[in-house]
C-alpha positions as CSV (number, residue, x, y, z in Angstrom):
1,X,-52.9,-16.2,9.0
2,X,-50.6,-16.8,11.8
3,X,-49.5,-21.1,11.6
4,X,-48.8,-21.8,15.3
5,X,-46.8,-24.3,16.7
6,X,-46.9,-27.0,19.3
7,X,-45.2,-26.3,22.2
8,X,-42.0,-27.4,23.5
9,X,-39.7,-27.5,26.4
10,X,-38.5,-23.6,27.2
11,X,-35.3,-23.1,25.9
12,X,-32.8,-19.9,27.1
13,X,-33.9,-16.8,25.2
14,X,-30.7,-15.4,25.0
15,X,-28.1,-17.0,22.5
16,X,-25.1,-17.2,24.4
17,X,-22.2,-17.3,21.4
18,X,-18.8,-17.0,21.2
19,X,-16.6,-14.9,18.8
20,X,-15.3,-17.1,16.0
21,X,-11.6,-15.7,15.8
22,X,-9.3,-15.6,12.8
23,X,-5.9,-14.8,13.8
24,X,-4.5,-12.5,11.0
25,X,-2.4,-13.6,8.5
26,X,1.5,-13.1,9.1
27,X,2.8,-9.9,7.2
28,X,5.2,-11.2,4.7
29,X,8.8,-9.9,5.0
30,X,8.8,-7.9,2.0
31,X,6.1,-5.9,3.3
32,X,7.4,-5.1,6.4
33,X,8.7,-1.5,6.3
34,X,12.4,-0.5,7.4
35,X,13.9,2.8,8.4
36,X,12.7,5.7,6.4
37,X,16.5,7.1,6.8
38,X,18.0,3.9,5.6
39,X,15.8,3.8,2.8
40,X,16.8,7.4,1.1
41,X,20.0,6.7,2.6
42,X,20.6,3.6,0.0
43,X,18.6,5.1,-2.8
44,X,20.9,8.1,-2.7
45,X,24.2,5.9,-1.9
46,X,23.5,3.5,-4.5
47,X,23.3,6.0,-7.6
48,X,26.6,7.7,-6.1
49,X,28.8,4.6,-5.5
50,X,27.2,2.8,-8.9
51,X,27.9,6.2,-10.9
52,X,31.3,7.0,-9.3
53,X,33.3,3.7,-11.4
54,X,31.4,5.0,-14.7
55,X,33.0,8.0,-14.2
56,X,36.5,6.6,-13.5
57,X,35.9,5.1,-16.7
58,X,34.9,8.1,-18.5
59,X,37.0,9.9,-17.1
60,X,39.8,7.8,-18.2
61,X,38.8,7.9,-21.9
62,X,38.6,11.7,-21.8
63,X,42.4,11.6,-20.6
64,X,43.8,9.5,-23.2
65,X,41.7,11.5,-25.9
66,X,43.3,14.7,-24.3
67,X,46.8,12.9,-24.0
68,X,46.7,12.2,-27.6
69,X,46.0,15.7,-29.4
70,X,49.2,17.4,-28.6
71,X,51.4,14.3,-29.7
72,X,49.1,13.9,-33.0
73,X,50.2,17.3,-33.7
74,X,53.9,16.7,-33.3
75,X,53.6,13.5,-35.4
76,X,51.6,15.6,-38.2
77,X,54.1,18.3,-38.2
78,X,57.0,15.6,-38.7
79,X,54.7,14.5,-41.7
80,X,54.6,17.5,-43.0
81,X,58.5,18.1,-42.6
82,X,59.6,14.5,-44.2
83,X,57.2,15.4,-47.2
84,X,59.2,18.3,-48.2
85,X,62.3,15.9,-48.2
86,X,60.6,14.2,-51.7
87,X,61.0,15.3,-54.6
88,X,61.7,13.9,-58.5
89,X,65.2,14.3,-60.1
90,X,65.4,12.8,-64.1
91,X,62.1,11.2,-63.5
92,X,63.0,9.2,-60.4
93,X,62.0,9.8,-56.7
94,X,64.4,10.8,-54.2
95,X,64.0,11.5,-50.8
96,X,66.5,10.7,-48.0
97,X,67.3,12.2,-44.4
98,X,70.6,13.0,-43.8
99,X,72.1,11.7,-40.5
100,X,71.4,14.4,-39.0
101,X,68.2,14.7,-39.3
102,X,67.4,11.7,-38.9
103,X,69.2,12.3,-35.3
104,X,66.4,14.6,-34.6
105,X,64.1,13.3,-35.8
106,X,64.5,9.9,-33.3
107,X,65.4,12.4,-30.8
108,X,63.3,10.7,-27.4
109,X,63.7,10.2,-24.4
110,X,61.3,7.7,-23.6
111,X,59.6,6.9,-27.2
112,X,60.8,4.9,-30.3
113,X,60.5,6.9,-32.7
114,X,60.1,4.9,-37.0
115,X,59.4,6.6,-39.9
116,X,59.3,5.5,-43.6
117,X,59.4,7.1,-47.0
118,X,58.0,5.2,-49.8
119,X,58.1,6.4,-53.7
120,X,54.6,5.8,-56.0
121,X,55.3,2.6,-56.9
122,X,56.1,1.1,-53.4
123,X,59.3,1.6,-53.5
124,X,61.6,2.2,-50.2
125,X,63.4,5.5,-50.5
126,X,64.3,5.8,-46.6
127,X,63.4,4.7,-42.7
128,X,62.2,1.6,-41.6
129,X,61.0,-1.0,-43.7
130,X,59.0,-3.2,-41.2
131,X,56.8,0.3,-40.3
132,X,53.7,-1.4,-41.2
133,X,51.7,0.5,-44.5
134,X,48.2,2.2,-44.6
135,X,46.2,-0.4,-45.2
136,X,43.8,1.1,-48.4
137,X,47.7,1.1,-49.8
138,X,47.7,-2.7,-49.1
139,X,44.7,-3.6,-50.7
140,X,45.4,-1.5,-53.7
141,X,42.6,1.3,-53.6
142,X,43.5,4.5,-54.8
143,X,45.5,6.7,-52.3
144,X,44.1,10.3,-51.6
145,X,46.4,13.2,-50.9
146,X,46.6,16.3,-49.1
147,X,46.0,15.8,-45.2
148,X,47.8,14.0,-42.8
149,X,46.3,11.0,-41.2
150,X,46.5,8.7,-37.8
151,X,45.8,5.3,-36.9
152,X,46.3,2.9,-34.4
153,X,48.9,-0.2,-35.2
154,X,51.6,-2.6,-33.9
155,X,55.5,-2.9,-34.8
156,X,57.3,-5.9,-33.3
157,X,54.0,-6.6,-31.2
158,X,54.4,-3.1,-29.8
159,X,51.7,-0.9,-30.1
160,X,52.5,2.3,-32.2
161,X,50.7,5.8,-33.0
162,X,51.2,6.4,-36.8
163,X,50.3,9.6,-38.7
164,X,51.1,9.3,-42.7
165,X,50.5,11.4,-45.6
166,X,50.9,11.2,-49.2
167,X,52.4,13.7,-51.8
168,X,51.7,14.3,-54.9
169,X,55.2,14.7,-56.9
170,X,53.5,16.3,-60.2
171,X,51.4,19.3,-59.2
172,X,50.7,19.9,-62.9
173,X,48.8,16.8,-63.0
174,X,45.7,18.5,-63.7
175,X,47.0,19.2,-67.4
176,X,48.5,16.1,-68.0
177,X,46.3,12.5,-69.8
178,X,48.2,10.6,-66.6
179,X,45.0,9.0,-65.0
180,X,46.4,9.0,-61.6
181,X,49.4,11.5,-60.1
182,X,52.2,10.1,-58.7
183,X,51.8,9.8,-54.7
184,X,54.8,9.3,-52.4
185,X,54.2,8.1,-48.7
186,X,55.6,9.2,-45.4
187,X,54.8,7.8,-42.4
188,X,56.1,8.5,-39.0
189,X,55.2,6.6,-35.7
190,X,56.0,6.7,-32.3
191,X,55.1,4.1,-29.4
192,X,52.5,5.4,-26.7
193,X,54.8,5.1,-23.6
194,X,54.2,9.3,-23.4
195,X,50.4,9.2,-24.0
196,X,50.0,6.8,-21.4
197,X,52.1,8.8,-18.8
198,X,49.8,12.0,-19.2
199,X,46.6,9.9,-19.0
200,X,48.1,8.7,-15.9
201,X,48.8,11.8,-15.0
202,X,45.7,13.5,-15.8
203,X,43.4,10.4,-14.2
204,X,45.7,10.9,-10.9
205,X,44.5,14.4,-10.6
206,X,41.0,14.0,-11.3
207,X,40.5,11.2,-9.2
208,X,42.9,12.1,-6.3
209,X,40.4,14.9,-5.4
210,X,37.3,12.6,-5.7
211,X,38.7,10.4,-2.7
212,X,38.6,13.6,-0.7
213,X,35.1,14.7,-2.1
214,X,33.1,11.3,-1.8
215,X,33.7,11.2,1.9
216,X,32.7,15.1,2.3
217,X,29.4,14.3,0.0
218,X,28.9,11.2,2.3
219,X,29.0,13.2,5.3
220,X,27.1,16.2,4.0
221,X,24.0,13.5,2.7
222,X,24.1,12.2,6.5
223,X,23.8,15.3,7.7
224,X,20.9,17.1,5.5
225,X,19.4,13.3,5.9
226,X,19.2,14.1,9.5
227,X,18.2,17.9,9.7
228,X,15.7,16.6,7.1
229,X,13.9,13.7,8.9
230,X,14.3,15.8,12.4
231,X,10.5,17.2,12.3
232,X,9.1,13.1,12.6
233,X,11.9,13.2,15.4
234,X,10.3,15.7,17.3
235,X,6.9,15.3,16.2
236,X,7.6,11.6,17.6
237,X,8.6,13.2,20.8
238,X,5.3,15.3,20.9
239,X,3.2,12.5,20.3
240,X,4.9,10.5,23.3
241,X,5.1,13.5,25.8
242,X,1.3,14.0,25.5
243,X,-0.7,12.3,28.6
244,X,-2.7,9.1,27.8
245,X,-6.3,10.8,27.7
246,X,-5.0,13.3,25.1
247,X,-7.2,12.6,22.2
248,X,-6.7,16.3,21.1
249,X,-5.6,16.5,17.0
250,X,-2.1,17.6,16.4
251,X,-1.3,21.0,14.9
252,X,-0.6,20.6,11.0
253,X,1.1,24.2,11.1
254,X,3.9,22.6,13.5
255,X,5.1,19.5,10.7
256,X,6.3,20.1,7.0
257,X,3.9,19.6,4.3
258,X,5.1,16.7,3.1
259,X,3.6,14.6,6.1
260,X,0.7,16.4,6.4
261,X,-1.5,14.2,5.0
262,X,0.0,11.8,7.4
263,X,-0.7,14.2,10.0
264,X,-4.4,14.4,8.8
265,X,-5.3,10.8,8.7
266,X,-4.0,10.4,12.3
267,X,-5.9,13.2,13.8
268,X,-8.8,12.0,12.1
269,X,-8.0,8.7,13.4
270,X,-7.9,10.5,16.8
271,X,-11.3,12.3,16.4
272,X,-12.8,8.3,15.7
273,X,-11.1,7.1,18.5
274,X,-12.1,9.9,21.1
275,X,-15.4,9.2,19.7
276,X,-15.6,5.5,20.6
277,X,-13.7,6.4,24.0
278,X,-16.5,8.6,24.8
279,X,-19.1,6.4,24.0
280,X,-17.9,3.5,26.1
281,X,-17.9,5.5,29.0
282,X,-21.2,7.1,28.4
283,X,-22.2,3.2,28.3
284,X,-20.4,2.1,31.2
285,X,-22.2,5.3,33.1
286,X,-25.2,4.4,31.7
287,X,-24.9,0.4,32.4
288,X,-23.9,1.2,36.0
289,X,-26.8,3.1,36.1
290,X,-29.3,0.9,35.1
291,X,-27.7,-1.3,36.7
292,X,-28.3,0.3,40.0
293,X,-32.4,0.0,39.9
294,X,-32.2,-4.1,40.1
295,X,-29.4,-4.7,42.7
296,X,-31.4,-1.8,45.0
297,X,-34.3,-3.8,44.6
298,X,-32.8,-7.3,45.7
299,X,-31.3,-5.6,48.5
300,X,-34.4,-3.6,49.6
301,X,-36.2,-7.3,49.1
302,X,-33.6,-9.2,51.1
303,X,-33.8,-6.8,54.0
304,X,-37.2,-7.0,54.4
305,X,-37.5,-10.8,54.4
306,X,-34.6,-10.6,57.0
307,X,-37.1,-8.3,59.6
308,X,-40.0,-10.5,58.7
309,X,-41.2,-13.2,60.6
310,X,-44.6,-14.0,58.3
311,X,-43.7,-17.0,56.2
312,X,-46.0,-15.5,53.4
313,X,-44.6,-11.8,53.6
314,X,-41.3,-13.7,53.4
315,X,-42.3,-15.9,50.7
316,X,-43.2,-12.3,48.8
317,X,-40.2,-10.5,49.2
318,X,-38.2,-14.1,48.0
319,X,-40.5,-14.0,44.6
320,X,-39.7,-10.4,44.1
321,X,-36.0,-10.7,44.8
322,X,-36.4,-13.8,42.4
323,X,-38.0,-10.9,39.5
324,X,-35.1,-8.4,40.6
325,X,-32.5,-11.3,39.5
326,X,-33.8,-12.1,37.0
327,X,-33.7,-8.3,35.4
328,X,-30.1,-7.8,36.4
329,X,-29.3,-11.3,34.9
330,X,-31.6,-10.2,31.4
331,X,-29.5,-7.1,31.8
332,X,-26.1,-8.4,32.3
333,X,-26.9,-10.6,29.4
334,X,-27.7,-7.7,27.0
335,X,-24.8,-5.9,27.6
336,X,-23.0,-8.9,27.1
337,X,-24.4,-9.4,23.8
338,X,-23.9,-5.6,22.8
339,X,-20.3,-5.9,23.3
340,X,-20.0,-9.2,21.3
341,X,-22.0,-7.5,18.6
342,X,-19.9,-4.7,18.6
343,X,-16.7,-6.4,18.8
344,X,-17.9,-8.4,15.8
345,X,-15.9,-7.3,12.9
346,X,-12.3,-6.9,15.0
347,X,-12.7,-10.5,15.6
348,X,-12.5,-11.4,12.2
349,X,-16.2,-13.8,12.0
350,X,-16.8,-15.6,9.0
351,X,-20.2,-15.4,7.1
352,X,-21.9,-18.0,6.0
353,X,-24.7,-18.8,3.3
354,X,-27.4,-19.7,5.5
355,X,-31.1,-20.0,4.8
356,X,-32.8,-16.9,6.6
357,X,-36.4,-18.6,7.1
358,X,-34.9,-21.8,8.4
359,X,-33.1,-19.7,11.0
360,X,-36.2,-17.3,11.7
361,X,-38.5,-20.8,11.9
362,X,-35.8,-22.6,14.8
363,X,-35.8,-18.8,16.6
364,X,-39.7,-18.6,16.3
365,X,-40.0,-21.8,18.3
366,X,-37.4,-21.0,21.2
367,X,-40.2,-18.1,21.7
368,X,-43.6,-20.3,21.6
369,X,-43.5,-20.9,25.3
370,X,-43.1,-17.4,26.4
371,X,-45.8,-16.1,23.7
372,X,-48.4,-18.4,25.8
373,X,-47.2,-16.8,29.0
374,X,-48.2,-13.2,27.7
375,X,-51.4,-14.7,25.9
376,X,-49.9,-13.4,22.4
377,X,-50.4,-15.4,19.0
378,X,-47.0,-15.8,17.9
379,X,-46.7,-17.0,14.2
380,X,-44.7,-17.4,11.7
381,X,-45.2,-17.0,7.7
382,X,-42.7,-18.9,5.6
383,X,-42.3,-17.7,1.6
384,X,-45.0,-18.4,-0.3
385,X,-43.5,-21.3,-2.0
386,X,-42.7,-24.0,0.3
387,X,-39.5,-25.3,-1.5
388,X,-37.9,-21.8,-2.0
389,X,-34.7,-21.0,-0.1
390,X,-34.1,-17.5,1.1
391,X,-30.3,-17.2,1.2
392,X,-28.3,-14.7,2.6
393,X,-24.9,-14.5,4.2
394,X,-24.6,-14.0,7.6
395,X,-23.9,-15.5,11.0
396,X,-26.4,-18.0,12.4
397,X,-26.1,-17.4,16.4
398,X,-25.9,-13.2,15.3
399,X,-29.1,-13.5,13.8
400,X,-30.9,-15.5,15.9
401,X,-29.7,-13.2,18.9
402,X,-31.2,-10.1,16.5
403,X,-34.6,-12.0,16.2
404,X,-34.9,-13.3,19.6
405,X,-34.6,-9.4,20.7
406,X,-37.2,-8.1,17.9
407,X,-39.6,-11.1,19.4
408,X,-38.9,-9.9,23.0
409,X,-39.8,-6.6,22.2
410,X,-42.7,-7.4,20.2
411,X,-44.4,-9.6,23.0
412,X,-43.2,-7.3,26.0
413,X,-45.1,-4.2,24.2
414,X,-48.0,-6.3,22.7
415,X,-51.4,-6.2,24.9
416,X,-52.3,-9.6,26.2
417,X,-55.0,-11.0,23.5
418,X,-52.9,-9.7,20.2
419,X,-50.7,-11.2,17.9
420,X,-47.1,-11.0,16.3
421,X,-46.1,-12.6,13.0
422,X,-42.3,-13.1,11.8
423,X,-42.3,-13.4,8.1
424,X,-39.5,-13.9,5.6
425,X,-40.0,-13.5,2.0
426,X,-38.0,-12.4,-1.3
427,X,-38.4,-9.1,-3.1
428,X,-36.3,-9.7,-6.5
429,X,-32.1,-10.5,-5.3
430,X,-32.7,-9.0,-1.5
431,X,-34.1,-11.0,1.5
432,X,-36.3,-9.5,3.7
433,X,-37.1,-10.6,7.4
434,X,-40.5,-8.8,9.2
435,X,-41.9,-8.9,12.1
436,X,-44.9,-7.1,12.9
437,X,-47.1,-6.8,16.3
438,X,-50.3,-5.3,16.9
439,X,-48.9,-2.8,20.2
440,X,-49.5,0.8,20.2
441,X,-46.6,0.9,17.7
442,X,-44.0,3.5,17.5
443,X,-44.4,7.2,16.4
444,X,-42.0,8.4,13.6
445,X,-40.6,11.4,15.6
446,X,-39.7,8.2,17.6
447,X,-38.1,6.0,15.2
448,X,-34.7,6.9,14.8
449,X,-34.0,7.1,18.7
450,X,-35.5,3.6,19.4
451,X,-32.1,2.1,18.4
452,X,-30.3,4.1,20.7
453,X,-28.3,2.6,23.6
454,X,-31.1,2.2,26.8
455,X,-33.7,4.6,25.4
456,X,-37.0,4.2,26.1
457,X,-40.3,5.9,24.7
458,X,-41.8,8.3,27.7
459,X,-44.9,6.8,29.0
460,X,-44.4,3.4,28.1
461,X,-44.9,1.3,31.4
462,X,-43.3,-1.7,29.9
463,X,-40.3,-2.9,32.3
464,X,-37.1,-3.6,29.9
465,X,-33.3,-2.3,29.8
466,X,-33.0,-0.3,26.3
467,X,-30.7,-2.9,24.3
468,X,-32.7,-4.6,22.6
469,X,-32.9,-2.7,20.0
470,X,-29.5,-1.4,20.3
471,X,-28.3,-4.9,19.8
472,X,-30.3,-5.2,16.6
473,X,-28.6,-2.9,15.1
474,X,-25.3,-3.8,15.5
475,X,-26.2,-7.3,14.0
476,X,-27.9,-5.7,10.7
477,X,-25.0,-3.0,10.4
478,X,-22.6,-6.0,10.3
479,X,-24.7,-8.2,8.1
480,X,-24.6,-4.8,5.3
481,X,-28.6,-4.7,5.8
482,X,-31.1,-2.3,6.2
483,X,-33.9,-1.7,8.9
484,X,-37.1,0.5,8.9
485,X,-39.9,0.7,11.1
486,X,-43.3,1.1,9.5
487,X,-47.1,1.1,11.1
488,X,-48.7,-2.6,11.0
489,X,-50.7,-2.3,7.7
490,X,-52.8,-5.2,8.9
491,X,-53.8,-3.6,11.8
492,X,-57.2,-3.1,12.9
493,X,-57.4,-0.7,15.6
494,X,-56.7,3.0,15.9
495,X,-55.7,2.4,19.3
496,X,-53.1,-0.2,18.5
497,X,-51.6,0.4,15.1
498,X,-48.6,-1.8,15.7
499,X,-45.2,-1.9,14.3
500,X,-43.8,-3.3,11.4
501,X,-39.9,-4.0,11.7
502,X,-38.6,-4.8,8.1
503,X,-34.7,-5.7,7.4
504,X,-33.8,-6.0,4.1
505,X,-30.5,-8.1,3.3
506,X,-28.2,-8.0,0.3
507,X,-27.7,-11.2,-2.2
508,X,-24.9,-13.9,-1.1
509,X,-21.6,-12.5,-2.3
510,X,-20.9,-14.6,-5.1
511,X,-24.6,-15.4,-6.5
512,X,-25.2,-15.8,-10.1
513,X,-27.3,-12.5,-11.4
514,X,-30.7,-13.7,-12.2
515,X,-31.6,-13.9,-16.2
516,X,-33.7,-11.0,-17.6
C-alpha cells in the first residue's frame, strides 16, 4: 500500500549542485621524474668514476708485487752464495767474506745493501750485527733448513727487504744421536728505494694511458647515449608534427621494442580518447538538435501573437510560448546535469555514508505536488522495520538528482488514475532502491537502449528530451551500483504492465561483515 503525503509548497524538480572539488595532492619531489639521459648517464658514470680509484689501488698493489719478484731473486741468490762461504774447521764455524767480496756484494747504486753470518749458537762470524734476526730464531723455536726465506723489517727505522736461510754444517746428521744439526744463518737485506722506483714506474705507465682512455670512454658513452635515446627524439617529433584532430594510433613497427609497451598504452589511451571526442560531438549535434524543436516553437509562437490583434489568440500563443520555455529550460537543465554527472569522478567528489531511504523519503516529497497534477498516487514504502537504517555511500544531491529523474519518468509515462511507488529495502549487505509504475512498461528488446543519450521508444507520445535516463546512469555507474529494469509484478492489467526500476548498491566501504 502506497502511504501518501500531505502536500507542500512546490519545490524545483531539478537539484541544481555543484562539483565538490579536491585539488590533488602536490607530487612530492622524489617522485618527480628527471631526464631519462641524465639518469643512465649517472648510473653508468658513477660505477666508472667510483671503480676507476679501486683500480689505482689495485693496480698499485699488483706493481709493487711485480717490483718485488726480480729483487727477491737477487737477494735469494746472494743467500745462496754467502752460504757456501760456511763451513766447520776443527769443530768451529768459520765463515768470512773477503774484502772483496764483500765490495760486490754492497755493490749499489741506490740501495744499502747489510748482510750477516751467524754460527749455530748465535754467534757473529761476519756482516752487520744490528741486521735484525728471524724472529722464530728470537723466540727460540727450532730453525728449519733448506730454502731461502723473505720478510718485511726495519734497520735504523729504515725499512728493509731481508731474505735469510740457514745451513746445516753436518750433512751426516742423519747417522749421528745429535738431536738437532747444527744450523748457521745468513741473512742479506737491501732497503726498498729500487722496488719503489719500478712500482712507480710501472703505476705511471698504467695509469698515464687511463687519463687518455677515461675521456675517450666518456665521450663514446655520450655518444651511444645519444644514438640510443634518438628514436623518443624523433618519435617526440612525430607526435608534435601530427595536427590536433589526429587521434590516429602510432605505428609500433617505427619505435624499438623496448618502448613499445609505452607505445601501446598511449595508442590505447588515443583509441579512449577519440572515443569520448566522438561522443561529445555526437552530443553536442544531438543537443543542438533537440534543442532546435523548442526555440522554433517560441519563435513560431511569438510571431503569431505579434500579427494578432485578439487578446485571447494572443493570450494562447503567450501560454504556449510559456510551455516552449519551459522545455528548453527542462532541457538545458538536463544537459547540464549530464555533464556534472559525467564530470563527476575528474572532480575528485567525496562519498559519504548516507541513509538511502532518508534521502529517497525528502526526494519523494519534492515530487507530491506534481504527482496531483498528473492525478498519479505517488507513494513511498520505507523498510519494513521502522528503526532500520539503509546505509550506503554515496553523494546526497547525485542521488536525489538520479531519483527525481526515475520519478519524472515514472509520472510523465504513467496514465492519469495509476500509481508509482519508490521503495527502499535491504537484501543481505546490498541496498536496493525501486521504483515501480503502472505505464505500459518497457519491452526487453527495449531495455538496454532506454539509457542511451536522447532515445526514445517509437510510438510513445509522451513529450520529454531523452536524459533522463541517461543521467541515471551516470549517477549509479559512479556510485559502483547496478540497475535493471523488470515488468511491475504487482501489476494488474495486461494493458499496462509497468516497469520496475531496481538499483542495487554495494555495502559502505569500511562496514563490519555481518556474523554468520
Amino acid at each position: 500500500m502506497n502511504a501518501g503525503f500531505t502536500p507542500e509548497p512546490a519545490q524545483q524538480q531539478q537539484q541544481q549542485f555543484e562539483p565538490l572539488y579536491v585539488p590533488p595532492n602536490p607530487e612530492p619531489d622524489e617522485n618527480i621524474r628527471h631526464s631519462l639521459f641524465g639518469e643512465i648517464l649517472d648510473w653508468m658514470l658513477a660505477p666508472l668514476l667510483l671503480l676507476w680509484p679501486m683500480s689505482i689501488a689495485i693496480t698499485y698493489l699488483v706493481a709493487k708485487s711485480i717490483a718485488n719478484q726480480p729483487f727477491d731473486d737477487a737477494l735469494e741468490d746472494r743467500v745462496t752464495v754467502l752460504g757456501q762461504q760456511i763451513r766447520t774447521v776443527d769443530g768451529k764455524t768459520v765463515g768470512q767474506l773477503r774484502t772483496a767480496g764483500r765490495d760486490i756484494l754492497r755493490a749499489d747504486d741506490v740501495d744499502s745493501v747489510y748482510y750477516l753470518l751467524a754460527g749455530p749458537a748465535g754467534e757473529h762470524l761476519d756482516g752487520d750485527r744490528d741486521l735484525p734476526r728471524p724472529r722464530a730464531n728470537r723466540a727460540g723455536e727450532p730453525a728449519r733448513s733448506g730454502t731461502v726465506e723473505f720478510r718485511n723489517d726495519t734497520i735504523h727505522g729504515t725499512p728493509i727487504r731481508v731474505a735469510y736461510a740457514y745451513v746445516n754444517l753436518d750433512p751426516l746428521h742423519e747417522r749421528t744421536a745429535s738431536p738437532t744439526p747444527p744450523l748457521a744463518l745468513v741473512q742479506v737485506a737491501e732497503t726498498l728505494d729500487k722496488r719503489a722506483h719500478l712500482a712507480n714506474e710501472i703505476i705511471k705507465g698504467v695509469i698515464l694511458p687511463q687519463f687518455i682512455i677515461l675521456p675517450v670512454i666518456l665521450a663514446l658513452v655520450w655518444f651511444a647515449l645519444s644514438r640510443g635515446l634518438s628514436p623518443l627524439a624523433e618519435l617526440q617529433q612525430r607526435i608534435r608534427a601530427r595536427p590536433q584532430d589526429d587521434l590516429s594510433p602510432i605505428d609500433p613497427r617505427q619505435v624499438p621494442e623496448e618502448i613499445s609497451p609505452l607505445v601501446g598504452s598511449f595508442n590505447d589511451m588515443l583509441e579512449r580518447l577519440g572515443k569520448t571526442v566522438e561522443m561529445q560531438k555526437r552530443f553536442i549535434a544531438d543537443a543542438a538538435h533537440q534543442m532546435k524543436t523548442p526555440l522554433a516553437g517560441m519563435r513560431m509562437q511569438s510571431e503569431l501573437a505579434l500579427r494578432e490583434v485578439d487578446p485571447a489568440e494572443i493570450h494562447r500563443s503567450l501560454e504556449q510560448l510559456a510551455k516552449s520555455s519551459e522545455s528548453a529550460t527542462r532541457l538545458i537543465n538536463q544537459l547540464l546535469a549530464l555533464a556534472r554527472a559525467e564530470n563527476q569522478p575528474q572532480a575528485g567528489l567525496a562519498f559519504d555514508e548516507i541513509d538511502l531511504a532518508a534521502v529517497a523519503r525528502e526526494t519523494v516529497q519534492d515530487w507530491v505536488q506534481a504527482s496531483f497534477a498528473h492525478q498519479i498516487d505517488l507513494g513511498f514504502e520505507p523498510p519494513a522495520n521502522d528503526d532500520e537504517r539503509v546505509m550506503i555511500a554515496g553523494q546526497p544531491l547525485m542521488l536525489r538528482e538520479m531519483l527525481s529523474n526515475l520519478i519524472d519518468n515514472a509520472l510523465r509515462y504513467t496514465p492519469a488514475g495509476g500509481s508509482v511507488t519508490v521503495r527502499v529495502r535491504s537484501s543481505g549487505e546490498h541496498a536496493l532502491l525501486e521504483v515501480e509504475d503502472t505505464g505500459p512498461g518497457i519491452a526487453p528488446t527495449e531495455r538496454l537502449h532506454v539509457f542511451e543519450r536522447f532515445y526514445r521508444i517509437l510510438g510513445s507520445n509522451t513529450q520529454g528530451s531523452g536524459l533522463g535516463l541517461a543521467i541515471v546512469r551516470e549517477i549509479v555507474q559512479q556510485h559502483g551500483a547496478d540497475i535493471d529494469i523488470f515488468n511491475n509484478p504487482r501489476s494488474v492489467s495486461p494493458r499496462f504492465p509497468g516497469s520496475l526500476f531496481r538499483l542495487t548498491f554495494p555495502p559502505p566501504v569500511g562496514e563490519p561483515d555481518h556474523a554468520d
